[in-house]
N, C-alpha and C positions, 0 to 999 in steps of 0.2 A: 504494500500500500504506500503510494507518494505521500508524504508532505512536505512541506517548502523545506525543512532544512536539512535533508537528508542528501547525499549526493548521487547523481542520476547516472545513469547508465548510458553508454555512450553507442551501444550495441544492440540494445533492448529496449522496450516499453520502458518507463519506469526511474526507479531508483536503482542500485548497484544489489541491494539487500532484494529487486524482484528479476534477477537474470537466473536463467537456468543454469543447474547445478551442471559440472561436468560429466554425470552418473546422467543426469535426464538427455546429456545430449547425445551420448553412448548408445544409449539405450535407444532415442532415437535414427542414431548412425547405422544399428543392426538392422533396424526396417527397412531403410532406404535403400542398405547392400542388397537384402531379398529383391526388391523391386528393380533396383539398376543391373541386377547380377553380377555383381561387382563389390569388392571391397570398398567401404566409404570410410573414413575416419573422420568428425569434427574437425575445422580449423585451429589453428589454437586461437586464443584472443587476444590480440597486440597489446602489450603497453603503452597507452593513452600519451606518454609522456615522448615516445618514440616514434610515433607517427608522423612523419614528415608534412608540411603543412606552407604554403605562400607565405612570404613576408607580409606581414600586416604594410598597409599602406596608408595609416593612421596613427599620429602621435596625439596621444592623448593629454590636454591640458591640464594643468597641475590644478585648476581649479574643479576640475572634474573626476579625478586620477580615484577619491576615494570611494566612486563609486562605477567607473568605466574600468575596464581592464580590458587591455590587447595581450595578454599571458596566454601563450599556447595551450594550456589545460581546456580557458575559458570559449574559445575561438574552435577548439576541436569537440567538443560535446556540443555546440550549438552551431554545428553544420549541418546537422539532419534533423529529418523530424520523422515519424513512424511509419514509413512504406516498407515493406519487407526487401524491396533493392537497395533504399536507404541503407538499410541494418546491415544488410549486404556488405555492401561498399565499407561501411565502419569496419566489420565486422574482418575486412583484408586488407584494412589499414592505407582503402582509399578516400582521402578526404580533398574532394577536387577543388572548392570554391570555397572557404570557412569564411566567415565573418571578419571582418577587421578588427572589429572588439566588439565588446558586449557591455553592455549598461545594465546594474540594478538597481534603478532608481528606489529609493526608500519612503519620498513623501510627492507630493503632485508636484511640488514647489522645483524638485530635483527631475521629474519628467517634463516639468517643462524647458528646464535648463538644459538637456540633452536634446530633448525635440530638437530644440532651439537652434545648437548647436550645427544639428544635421543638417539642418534648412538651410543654416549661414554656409556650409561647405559643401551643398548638393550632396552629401552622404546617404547612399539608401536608409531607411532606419522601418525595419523589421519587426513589430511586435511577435511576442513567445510567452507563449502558455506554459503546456505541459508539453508541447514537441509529440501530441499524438497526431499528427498531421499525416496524413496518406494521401493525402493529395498533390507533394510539392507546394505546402501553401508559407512556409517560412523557410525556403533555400533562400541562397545568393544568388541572384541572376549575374551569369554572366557576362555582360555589358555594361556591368555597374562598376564605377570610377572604385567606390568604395561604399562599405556597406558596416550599419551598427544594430546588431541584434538588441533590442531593450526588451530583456526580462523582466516580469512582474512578480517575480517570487515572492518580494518585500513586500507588497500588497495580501496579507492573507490573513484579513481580518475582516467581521463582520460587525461594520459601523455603528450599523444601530437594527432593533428589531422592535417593528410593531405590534405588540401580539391585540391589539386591539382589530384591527386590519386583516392581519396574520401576514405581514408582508418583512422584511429584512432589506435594509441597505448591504451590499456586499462590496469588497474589493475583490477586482480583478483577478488577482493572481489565488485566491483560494483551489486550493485542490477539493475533488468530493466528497475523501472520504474527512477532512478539514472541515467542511462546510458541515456535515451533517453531525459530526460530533461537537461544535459549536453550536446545534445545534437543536441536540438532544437536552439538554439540561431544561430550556425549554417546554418543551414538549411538541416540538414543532419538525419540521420537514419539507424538502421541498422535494423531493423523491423523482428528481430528474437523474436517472443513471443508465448514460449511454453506455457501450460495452467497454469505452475507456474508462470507465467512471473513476479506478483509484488511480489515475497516472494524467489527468487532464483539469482544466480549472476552467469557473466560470465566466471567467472574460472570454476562454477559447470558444465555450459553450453558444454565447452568446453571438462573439465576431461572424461565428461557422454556422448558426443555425443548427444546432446539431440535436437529433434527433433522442431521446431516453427512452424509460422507462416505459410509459405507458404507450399501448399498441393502439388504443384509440381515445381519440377525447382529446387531451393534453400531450400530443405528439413531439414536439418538438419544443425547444428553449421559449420559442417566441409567445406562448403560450403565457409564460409564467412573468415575463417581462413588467415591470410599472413604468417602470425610467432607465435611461442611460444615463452616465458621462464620460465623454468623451473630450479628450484633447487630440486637437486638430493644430498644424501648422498657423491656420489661419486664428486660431483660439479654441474657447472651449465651445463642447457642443452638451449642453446638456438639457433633455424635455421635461418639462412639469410633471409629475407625479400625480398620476388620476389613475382610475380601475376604469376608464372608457373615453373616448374623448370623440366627438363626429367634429372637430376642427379641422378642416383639410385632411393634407395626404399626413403621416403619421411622421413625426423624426424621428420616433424609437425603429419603426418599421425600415428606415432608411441607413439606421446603425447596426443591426438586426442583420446578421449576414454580408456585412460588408469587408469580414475576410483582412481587415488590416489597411486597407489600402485609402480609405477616409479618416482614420485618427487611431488614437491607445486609447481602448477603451479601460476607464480606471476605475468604476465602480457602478451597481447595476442592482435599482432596488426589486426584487422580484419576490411573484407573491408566494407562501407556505402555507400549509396546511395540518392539523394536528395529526400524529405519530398514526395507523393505522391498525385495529385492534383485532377486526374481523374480516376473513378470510376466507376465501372458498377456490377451488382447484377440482377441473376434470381436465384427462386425457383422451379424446375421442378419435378411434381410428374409423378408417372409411376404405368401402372397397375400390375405391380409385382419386387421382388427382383433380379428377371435374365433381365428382361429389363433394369431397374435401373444397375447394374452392366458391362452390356454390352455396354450402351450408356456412363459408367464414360470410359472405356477401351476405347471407340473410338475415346472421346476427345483429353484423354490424348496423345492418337497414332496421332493426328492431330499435336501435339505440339505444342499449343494456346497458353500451359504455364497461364492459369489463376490462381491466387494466391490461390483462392479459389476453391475447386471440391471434396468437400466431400459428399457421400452418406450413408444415415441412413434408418435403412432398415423401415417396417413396425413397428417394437415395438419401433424405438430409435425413429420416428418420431414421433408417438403418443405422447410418455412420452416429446421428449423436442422441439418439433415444435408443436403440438395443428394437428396433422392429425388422421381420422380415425382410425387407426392401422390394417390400410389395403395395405396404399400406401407406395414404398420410396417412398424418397426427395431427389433429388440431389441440392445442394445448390452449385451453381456457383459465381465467382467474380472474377472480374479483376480490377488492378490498375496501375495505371504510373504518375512518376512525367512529361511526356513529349508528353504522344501519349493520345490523345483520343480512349473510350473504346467502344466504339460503334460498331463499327467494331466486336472484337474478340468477346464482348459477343453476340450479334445475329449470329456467325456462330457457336457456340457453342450449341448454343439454335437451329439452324437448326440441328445439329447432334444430341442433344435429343431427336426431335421430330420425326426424319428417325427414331428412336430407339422404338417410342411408349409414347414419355414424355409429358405430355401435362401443358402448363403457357401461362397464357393471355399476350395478348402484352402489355396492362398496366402495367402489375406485372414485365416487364423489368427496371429496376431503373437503369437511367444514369447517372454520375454528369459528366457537361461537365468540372469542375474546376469551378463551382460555390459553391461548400460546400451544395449541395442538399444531404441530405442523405439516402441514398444505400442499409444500411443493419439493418435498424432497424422498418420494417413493416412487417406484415403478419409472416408466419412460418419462416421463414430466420430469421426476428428478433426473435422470440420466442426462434429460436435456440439460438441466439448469446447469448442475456442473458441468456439463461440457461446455456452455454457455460464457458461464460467469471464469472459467480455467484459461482463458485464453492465456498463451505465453508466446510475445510473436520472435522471441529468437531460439528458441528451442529447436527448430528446424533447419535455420539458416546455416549454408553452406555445404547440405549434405545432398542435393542434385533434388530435390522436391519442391518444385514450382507450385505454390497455390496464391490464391486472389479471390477477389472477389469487389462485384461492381451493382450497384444497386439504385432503383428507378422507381415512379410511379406511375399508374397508369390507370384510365376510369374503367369502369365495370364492363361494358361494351364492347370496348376493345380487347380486353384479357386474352380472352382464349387463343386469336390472333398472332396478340401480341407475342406469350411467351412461346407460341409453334415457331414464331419469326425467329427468335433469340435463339431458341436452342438449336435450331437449323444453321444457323450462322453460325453461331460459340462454336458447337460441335466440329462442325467442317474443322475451324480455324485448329481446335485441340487436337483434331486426330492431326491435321497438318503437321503440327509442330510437338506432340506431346504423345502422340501415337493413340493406338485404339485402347488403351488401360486409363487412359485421361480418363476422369471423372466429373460433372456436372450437374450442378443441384439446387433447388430454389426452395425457399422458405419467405411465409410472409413477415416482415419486422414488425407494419403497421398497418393497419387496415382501414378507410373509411367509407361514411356510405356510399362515394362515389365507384369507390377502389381504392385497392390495392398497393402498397407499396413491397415489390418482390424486390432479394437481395439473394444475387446468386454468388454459388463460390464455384469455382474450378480449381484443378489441382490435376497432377501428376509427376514422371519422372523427365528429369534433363539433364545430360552433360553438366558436373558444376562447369561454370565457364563459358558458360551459353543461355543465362538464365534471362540479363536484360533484352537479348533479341526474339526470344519467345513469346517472354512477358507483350511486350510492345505489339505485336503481332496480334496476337488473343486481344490484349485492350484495344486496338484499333477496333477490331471485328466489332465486339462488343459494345461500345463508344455508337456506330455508326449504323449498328442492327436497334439498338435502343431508341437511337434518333430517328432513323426512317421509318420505325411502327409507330410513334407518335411520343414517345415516353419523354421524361426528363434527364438529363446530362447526371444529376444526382438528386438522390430524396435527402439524404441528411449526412454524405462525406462533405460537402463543400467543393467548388469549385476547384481554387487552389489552380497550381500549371498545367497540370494533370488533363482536367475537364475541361480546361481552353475550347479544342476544335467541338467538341459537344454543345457546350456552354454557348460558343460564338453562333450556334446554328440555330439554338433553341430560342432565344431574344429577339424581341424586336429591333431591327436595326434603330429605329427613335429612340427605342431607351435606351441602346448604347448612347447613343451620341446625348442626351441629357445624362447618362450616370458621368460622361467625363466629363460635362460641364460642372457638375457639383464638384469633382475632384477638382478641377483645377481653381477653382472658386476654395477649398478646402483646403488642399494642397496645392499650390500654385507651382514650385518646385518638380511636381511629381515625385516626393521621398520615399513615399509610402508603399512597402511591399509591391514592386513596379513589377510588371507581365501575370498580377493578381486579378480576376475581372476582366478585365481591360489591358489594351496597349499600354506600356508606359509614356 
């Protein structure tokens, strides 16, 4: 689990205390050997200190010095952020483009003094969270003069809390599992936890739009928003604090996913809710993919609103629920700190079973607000911890390519749509990854429109050949999503990554008004440049 003062891993998600043991990557190297046929051993892991790295091209000012640093430690841990070729590249002790230095500003007063800085020198200047980025959304562009990564570590406190409201001023650099244990004394919660939840903070949450916890209802960060603040080149940007506002177009909406490239944002009142006491969990299989699909669509059109309603089809159940790989699963859950769940999850379960879904009545798990637990038996458990175990360097460097790229799409279109993808993806994996490649979709979030499917691929490749693969399958994938109609992403963020996606999916007018706010914002263009937008 991250918090601000532990130090972070330069290979891995996380802090140093969340990289895999050398036992777990062994033990992973023996799987890969069966599959590659072939002897694989683990790389070893460089000394951070030994990594060769560009001269900095930035002397940092003595008035600045006690909070900037161009030191090779701080400049090589904040060159990447979390894409599994990212980790890669750490991971063989290539770091092509690092920062120039890195700023940890400690008060607003000291962000603005670096802003400041960067503006006066055309310096790129980079906000950084937690570095769970899969997107390229905090590299160094190459074309940049010079570039200052500003870490928000020092920001990870929560200002003030309303419990009259139930709402919380927060700083930025808060990590989750920080947030919620400042939390708890309380009694409070805001129970946004995307799958980075202990290794990413709420500024990133926020900047990225990034998707959590809840499969319907409360989807996504923006949800839970009151106000931002932000500083921008041009000053600060911060919106009044209301639970609604029909004034115009919205500023929090316009800060709200804007990925870095309009200001740092440094603190972000968003609403909470009290701890939740009751609980309910079914696991519902179905004898095919279009029932399973149609019974998640009925739910949601019921508007149960159950926290939980994700479906995984035949191969994602196999691999992380323990099913045949014949059946989905739709994995149901409800919760409240106030209403028992008894109710909404058996009528839920009576619409899967109109659908073709079949779960014993046993397998219905309630907690009445006793602390009986819910979600951690049978395949529903299986899932979770497969779920919640994510470790993304445990595999790196041993020839096992996997990814994953995920979209939305309305109900009408679905069946189309995902025939379109896996006709594409497929082709592109057998091309490159052979006929043992693997391919599988589950739903993260569901609404009554539709769907938001998140698929993963995976198989074996030459170590040493992993980026021209990868790129190969992402293009497919990228350009099969776009021509069925879907979105560039539902909740990774654009970042360099999703550019040619991204650029097809927008109306050209609103590009050209988003760069007029920036450079009205940013005049300079400092700001996380080939983010969005052109620099």
């Amino acid at each position: 689990m991250a918090v601000w003062n532990e130090p972070r891993s330069f290979w891995t998600w996380g802090n140093v205390s969340d990289e895999p043991s050398d036992e777990e990557r062994h033990k992973m190297a023996k799987i890969a050997s069966q599959k590659l046929g072939q002897a694989v051993t683990p790389p070893p892991v460089p000394k951070l200190d030994d990594v060769q790295l560009s001269p900095s091209r930035i002397e940092v000012p003595a008035d600045l010095s006690e909070f900037v640093n161009a030191g090779h430690r701080e400049r090589a841990l904040h060159t990447y952020g979390g894409h599994s070729l990212e980790l890669l590249k750490a991971l063989r002790g290539q770091f092509d483009n690092p920062p120039d230095a890195v700023a940890f500003p400690r008060t607003e007063e000291e962000l603005e003094r670096v802003l400041s800085w960067c503006d006066q020198h055309g310096f790129a200047a980079i906000p950084y969270g937690g570095a769970t980025s899969v997107v390229w959304g905090l590299n160094v562009p190459e074309q940049c003069n010079a570039a200052v990564t500003i870490d928000m570590a020092n920001f990870h406190r929560i200002i003030e809390i309303d419990d009259i409201s139930r709402a919380a001023n927060i700083q930025a650099g808060v990590f989750g599992p920080d947030l919620e244990a400042q939390l708890r004394p309380h009694g409070l919660t805001l129970r946004h936890f995307p799958q980075s939840f202990p290794w990413s903070t709420v500024g990133g949450w926020v900047a990225t739009r990034s998707g959590g916890h809840y499969a319907t209802n409360h989807t996504h960060i923006d949800d839970f928003v009151e106000s931002v603040r932000m500083l921008t080149p041009s000053g600060w940007w911060e919106s009044r604090r209301l639970p609604g506002s029909g004034a115009g177009p919205s500023p929090d909406r316009l800060a709200i996913g804007s990925e870095g490239i309009l200001g740092v944002i440094s603190s972000v009142w968003l609403r909470l809710q009290k701890r939740p006491v009751y609980r309910a969990t079914a696991g519902v299989v179905f004898p095919s993919w279009a029932e399973g699909y149609e019974a998640t669509r009925h739910i949601v059109q019921a508007k149960l609103w159950p926290a939980n309603l994700r479906l995984l089809d035949p191969a994602e159940a196999e691999a992380s629920a323990g099913l045949n790989g014949q059946q989905p699963l739709l994995i149901i859950g409800f919760e409240s700190a106030d209403v028992p769940q008894s109710g909404p999850v058996h009528e839920a379960v009576r619409i899967a079973r109109a659908c073709g879904g079949h779960v014993d009545d046993d397998a219905i798990l309630i907690d009445d607000g006793t602390g009986k637990a819910t979600g951690r038996e049978g395949a529903v458990g299986a899932w979770r911890q497969s779920f919640i175990g994510v470790n993304a360097g445990v595999s790196n460097g041993l020839g096992l390519l996997s990814d994953t790229f995920e979209t939305s799409i309305t109900w009408n279109k679905w069946p189309e749509f995902d025939a379109h993808v896996r006709d594409k993806v497929g082709t592109a994996l057998r091309e490159t990854l052979g006929t043992g490649a693997r391919l599988s979709c589950r739903f993260t979030h569901v609404y009554p429109d539709g769907p938001a499917p998140y698929y993963s691929f995976s198989g074996v490749v030459q170590p040493g050949g992993e980026a021209e693969m990868w790129q190969h399958i992402k293009d497919t994938a990228t350009q099969a999503v776009i021509d069925a109609g879907g979105t560039s992403t539902h909740h990774h963020a654009v970042g360099r990554m999703h550019r040619p996606g991204y650029d097809r999916q927008v109306p050209t007018t609103f590009k050209s008004a988003l760069r007029a706010v920036k450079k009205e914002l940013d005049p300079g263009g400092i700001l996380n440049p080939g983010v969005l937008i052109d620099p």
